[in-house]
Every structure is written in structure tokens, then in C-alpha cells.
C-alpha positions, 0 to 999 in steps of 0.5 A: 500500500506505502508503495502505491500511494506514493507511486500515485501521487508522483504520477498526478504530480505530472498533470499540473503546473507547467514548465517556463522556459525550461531546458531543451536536450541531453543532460546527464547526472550522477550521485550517491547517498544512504541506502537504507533497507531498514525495518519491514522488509518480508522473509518467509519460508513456507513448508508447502512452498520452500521445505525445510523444518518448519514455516516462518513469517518474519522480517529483516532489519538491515543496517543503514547501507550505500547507494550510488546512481548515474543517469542519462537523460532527455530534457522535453523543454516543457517539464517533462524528462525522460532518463535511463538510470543506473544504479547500486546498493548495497547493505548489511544485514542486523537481525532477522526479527521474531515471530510468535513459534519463531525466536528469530535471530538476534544482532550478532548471531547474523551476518552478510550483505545485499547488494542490488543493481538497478537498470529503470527507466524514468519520466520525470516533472520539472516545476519550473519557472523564470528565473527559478533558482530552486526546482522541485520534480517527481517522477516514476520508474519501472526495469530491472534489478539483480539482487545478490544476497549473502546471509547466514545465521546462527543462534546457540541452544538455550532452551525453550523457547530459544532452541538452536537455529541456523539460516543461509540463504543467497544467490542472485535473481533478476527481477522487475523493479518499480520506484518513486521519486521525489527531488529538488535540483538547486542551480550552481551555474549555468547548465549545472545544478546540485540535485538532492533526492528521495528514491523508493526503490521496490524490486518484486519478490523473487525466491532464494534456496538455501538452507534452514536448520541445515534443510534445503529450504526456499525464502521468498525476500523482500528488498525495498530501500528507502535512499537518499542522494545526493549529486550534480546535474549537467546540461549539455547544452543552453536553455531553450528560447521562448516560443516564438509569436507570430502577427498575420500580415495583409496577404494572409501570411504569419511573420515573426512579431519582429519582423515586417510583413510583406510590402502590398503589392500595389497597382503603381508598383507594376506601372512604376516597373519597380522590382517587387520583393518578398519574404517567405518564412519556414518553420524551423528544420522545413522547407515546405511551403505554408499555406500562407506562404503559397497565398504570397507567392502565387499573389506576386506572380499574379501581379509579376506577369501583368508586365514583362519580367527580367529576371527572377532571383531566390535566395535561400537562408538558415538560421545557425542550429545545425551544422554549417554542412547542413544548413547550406543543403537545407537552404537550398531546399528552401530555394527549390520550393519557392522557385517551384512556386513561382514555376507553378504561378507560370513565372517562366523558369529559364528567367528564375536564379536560385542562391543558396547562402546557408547560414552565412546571411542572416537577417538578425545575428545570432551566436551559433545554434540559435533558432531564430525565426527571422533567418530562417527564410527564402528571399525573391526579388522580381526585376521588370525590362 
């Protein structure tokens, strides 16, 4: 019940208050801590099911125990993380506790180790905002985990009701694994925080062989750990840019609220024989025409072809995110598609020259890997004879 309510409640703490300006991208982290299986966990021998002398239900204590973990992760940009988590703990163990027709065995008369390696994958949620120094997160994660136990006990006779008693058990299972997370990253510098959480980490129970008053016997054990940890978080990247707004211009297109629409193409343009130019925008990565941006160039090349047209000029740009490499292929793209437009609106072809500059022409400057919208583009100018 302890393990579903807390699941529960870190999994309704997904749903609400979303992410400002939160980090877009890769992110690693890692951090050690106390690992601590403490009192509770479940060892049961049953006669029907694991033989031996005779059937017990009890529970172990545990000495407070390690833990370390290493994480790679993906940032969403919208709160949400995604993060592949690896992990080892490990304990000693202090006593196995009591029972009514079961004496137990006491500090001292126990010893040995379980150590668990856990492989989860998380989904997690920022509450962030701007300007936050301190952001809190919850999460959820399911996988694996190899548990490896070393136990063997023994207690001397002496008298009902503490007869001679001796346990071992050990070996190592592969199980599925769930946990809850709880956390809260404090920002060091940029890209780094110091990240300090609450992990409650629950394997499902397997069965290990051993032996009971020197019987074969079977234990089905619980290994659940609460943990506390604490480590660094680091970007490997910057901080994602607030979406862009856009305005609709008078020709149905959408621009950049930066920008400036569109000049209107007016009768005395074309009677003045004057050049028309335009802009045509791209979202960010495409070089597919929008609807808005179809709407423009056939508008152009309507009023183009009422006189006699020179020459025709396309000249296709990028923005700085991505390679140089890729940026130049890609604004050439741009160029094609509106050259195709233009083709499609009748403009004579053999009159239309394409220019690819990539990244080397930006409308506004920007530091590398920045996506601006207003760069991401294909300029026309339309000369007259």
C-alpha cells in the first residue's frame, strides 16, 4: 500500500503546473547517498512452498547501507524528462526479527550483505519557472534489478523457547523493479545544478534456496530501500528560447512579431516597373511551403506577369542550429520550393536564379545554434525590362 500511494501521487504530480522556459536536450547526472533497507522488509519460508523444518513469517532489519546512481537523460523543454538510470546498493544485514513459534535471530548471531543493481527507466516533472533558482520534480520508474544476497545465521541452544537455529540463504535473481521519486535540483551555474533526492526503490519478490536448520529450504525476500542522494546535474547544452509569436500580415501570411510583413503589392508598383520583393518564412528544420506562404507567392506572380519580367532571383537562408554542412543543403531546399512556386504561378523558369547562402546571411545575428525565426527564410526579388 506505502508503495502505491506514493507511486500515485508522483504520477498526478505530472498533470499540473507547467514548465517556463525550461531546458531543451541531453543532460546527464550522477550521485550517491544512504541506502537504507531498514525495518519491514518480508522473509518467509513456507513448508508447502520452500521445505525445510518448519514455516516462518518474519522480517529483516538491515543496517543503514550505500547507494550510488548515474543517469542519462532527455530534457522535453516543457517539464517533462525522460532518463535511463543506473544504479547500486548495497547493505548489511542486523537481525532477522521474531515471530510468535519463531525466536528469530538476534544482532550478532547474523551476518552478510545485499547488494542490488538497478537498470529503470524514468519520466520525470520539472516545476519550473523564470528565473527559478530552486526546482522541485517527481517522477516514476519501472526495469530491472539483480539482487545478490549473502546471509547466514546462527543462534546457540538455550532452551525453550530459544532452541538452536541456523539460516543461509543467497544467490542472485533478476527481477522487475518499480520506484518513486521525489527531488529538488538547486542551480550552481549555468547548465549545472546540485540535485538532492528521495528514491523508493521496490524490486518484486523473487525466491532464494538455501538452507534452514541445515534443510534445503526456499525464502521468498523482500528488498525495498528507502535512499537518499545526493549529486550534480549537467546540461549539455543552453536553455531553450521562448516560443516564438507570430502577427498575420495583409496577404494572409504569419511573420515573426519582429519582423515586417510583406510590402502590398500595389497597382503603381507594376506601372512604376519597380522590382517587387518578398519574404517567405519556414518553420524551423522545413522547407515546405505554408499555406500562407503559397497565398504570397502565387499573389506576386499574379501581379509579376501583368508586365514583362527580367529576371527572377531566390535566395535561400538558415538560421545557425545545425551544422554549417547542413544548413547550406537545407537552404537550398528552401530555394527549390519557392522557385517551384513561382514555376507553378507560370513565372517562366529559364528567367528564375536560385542562391543558396546557408547560414552565412542572416537577417538578425545570432551566436551559433540559435533558432531564430527571422533567418530562417527564402528571399525573391522580381526585376521588370
Amino acid at each position: 500500500m506505502k508503495l502505491k500511494t506514493i507511486l500515485l501521487a508522483a504520477a498526478a504530480s505530472l498533470a499540473i503546473a507547467p514548465a517556463a522556459n525550461a531546458y531543451q536536450g541531453l543532460y546527464g547526472s550522477i550521485g550517491a547517498g544512504l541506502s537504507y533497507m531498514g525495518h519491514g522488509n518480508d522473509i518467509t519460508n513456507t513448508q508447502s512452498g520452500g521445505g525445510g523444518p518448519f514455516a516462518f513469517d518474519s522480517s529483516t532489519d538491515y543496517d543503514k547501507g550505500v547507494g550510488v546512481y548515474s543517469a542519462l537523460g532527455y530534457a522535453w523543454g516543457n517539464g517533462f524528462r525522460t532518463e535511463l538510470e543506473l544504479s547500486y546498493r548495497n547493505s548489511d544485514i542486523d537481525q532477522i526479527d521474531p515471530r510468535a513459534g519463531f525466536s528469530g535471530f538476534p544482532t550478532g548471531s547474523i551476518s552478510g550483505d545485499t547488494t542490488t543493481y538497478g537498470f529503470m527507466g524514468n519520466i520525470l516533472y520539472d516545476f519550473t519557472g523564470p528565473g527559478n533558482s530552486f526546482t522541485p520534480y517527481v517522477g516514476v520508474g519501472v526495469g530491472g534489478a539483480n539482487i545478490d544476497h549473502s546471509i547466514i545465521g546462527a543462534v546457540a541452544a538455550g532452551g525453550a523457547p530459544t532452541p538452536a537455529l541456523s539460516i543461509a540463504y543467497g544467490g542472485s535473481k533478476t527481477v522487475l523493479a518499480v520506484q518513486g521519486i521525489a527531488g529538488l535540483a538547486v542551480n550552481l551555474a549555468e547548465g549545472l545544478a546540485l540535485d538532492l533526492s528521495y528514491r523508493y526503490f521496490t524490486p518484486f519478490n523473487p525466491d532464494f534456496t538455501g538452507t534452514l536448520n541445515g534443510a534445503p529450504a526456499t525464502f521468498e525476500v523482500d528488498s525495498a530501500s528507502h535512499n537518499i542522494f545526493a549529486g550534480l546535474r549537467l546540461d549539455f547544452g543552453g536553455s531553450a528560447a521562448p516560443a516564438v509569436q507570430y502577427k498575420d500580415c495583409w496577404d494572409g501570411s504569419s511573420v515573426p512579431m519582429t519582423a515586417e510583413c510583406p510590402p502590398q503589392l500595389v497597382e503603381e508598383q507594376s506601372a512604376d516597373l519597380d522590382p517587387i520583393g518578398f519574404t517567405v518564412y519556414f518553420d524551423y528544420d522545413k522547407a515546405n511551403l505554408t499555406p500562407q506562404a503559397s497565398a504570397l507567392i502565387a499573389e506576386a506572380a499574379g501581379r509579376a506577369l501583368q508586365n514583362d519580367i527580367d529576371g527572377v532571383v531566390v535566395s535561400g537562408n538558415t538560421d545557425t542550429s545545425g551544422s554549417s554542412a547542413y544548413n547550406q543543403a537545407l537552404s537550398e531546399r528552401r530555394a527549390k520550393a519557392v522557385r517551384d512556386g513561382l514555376v507553378a504561378n507560370d513565372v517562366p523558369a529559364d528567367r528564375i536564379r536560385s542562391e543558396a547562402y546557408g547560414e552565412s546571411n542572416p537577417a538578425k545575428a545570432t551566436p551559433d545554434g540559435v533558432r531564430e525565426p527571422l533567418n530562417r527564410r527564402s528571399e525573391v526579388t522580381i526585376s521588370f525590362e
